[in-house]
N, C-alpha and C positions, 0 to 999 in steps of 0.2 A: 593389344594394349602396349604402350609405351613406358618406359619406366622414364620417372621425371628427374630432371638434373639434382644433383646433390647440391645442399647449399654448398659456397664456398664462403658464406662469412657468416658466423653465430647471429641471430638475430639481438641477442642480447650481448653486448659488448660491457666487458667489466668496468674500460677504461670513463667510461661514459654514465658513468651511473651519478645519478644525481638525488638531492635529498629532497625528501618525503615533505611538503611543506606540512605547518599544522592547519587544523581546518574545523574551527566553530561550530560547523554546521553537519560536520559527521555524525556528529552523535542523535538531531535531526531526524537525519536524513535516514538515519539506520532504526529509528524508531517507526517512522512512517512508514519505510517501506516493510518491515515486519508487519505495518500490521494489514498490509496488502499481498502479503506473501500468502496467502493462501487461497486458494480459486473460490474459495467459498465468500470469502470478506470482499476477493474481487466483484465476484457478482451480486453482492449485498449492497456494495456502492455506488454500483452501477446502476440499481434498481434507485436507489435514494436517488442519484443524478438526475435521471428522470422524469423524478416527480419533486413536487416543493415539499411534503412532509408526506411520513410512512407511517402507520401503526405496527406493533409488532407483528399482531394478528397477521395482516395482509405480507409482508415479509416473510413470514412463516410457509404462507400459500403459495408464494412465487418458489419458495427454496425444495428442492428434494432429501428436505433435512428434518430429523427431529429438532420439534418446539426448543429443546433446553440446548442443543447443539445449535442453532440457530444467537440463539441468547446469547449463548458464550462467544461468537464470533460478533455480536454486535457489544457485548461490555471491552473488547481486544479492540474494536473500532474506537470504542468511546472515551480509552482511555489513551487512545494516539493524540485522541482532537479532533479524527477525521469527521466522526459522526458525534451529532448531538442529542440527546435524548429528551424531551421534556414529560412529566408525570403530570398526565389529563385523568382523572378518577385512577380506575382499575386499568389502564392503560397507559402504555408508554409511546410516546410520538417520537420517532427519529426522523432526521435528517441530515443532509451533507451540510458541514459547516467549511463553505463557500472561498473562506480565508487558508485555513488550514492545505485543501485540496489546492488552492493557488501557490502555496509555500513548496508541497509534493512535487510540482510540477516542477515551479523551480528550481528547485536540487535536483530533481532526475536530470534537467536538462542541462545542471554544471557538470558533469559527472566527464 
């Protein structure tokens, strides 16, 4: 094994530092992806993707999760924007609200 060159110039140079613009859409951007930030909410929206509307019920079936754990990752969805919930009787209909998830993208992809 080889031992690799040393740098010879800091990768971060002080002389060269430049200011932090402001930016609208941090705050966004940091809400959405919190509420992706977890493998669970990931594959919760992933299942919505999929299909045009979810009941809880069936959600619950797809996930390796307790019913009320399950819930709580989908009210962390609902209050992103990502998901939308509608109240059919004794049941809740979710789905991905189509706008929102296109905004996600967006900002991940200014980044």
């Amino acid at each position: 094994m080889t031992k690799s060159k040393a740098r010879t110039k800091p990768c971060c140079d002080d002389t060269e530092r430049l200011p932090l613009p402001s930016d609208a859409t941090a705050e966004e951007l940091a809400s959405l992806a919190w509420a992706i930030a977890h493998p669970a909410r990931v594959r919760i929206v992933r299942l919505l993707m999929s299909r045009s509307a979810c009941v809880c019920g069936e959600i619950v079936e797809e996930m390796p999760l307790a019913q009320s754990t399950v819930s709580q990752h989908l009210k962390i969805l609902k209050e992103s924007g990502l998901v939308e919930g509608e109240v059919d009787g004794p049941r809740v209909c979710y789905c991905i609200n189509p706008t929102a998830l296109k905004k996600l993208k967006k900002l991940v992809a200014s980044i």
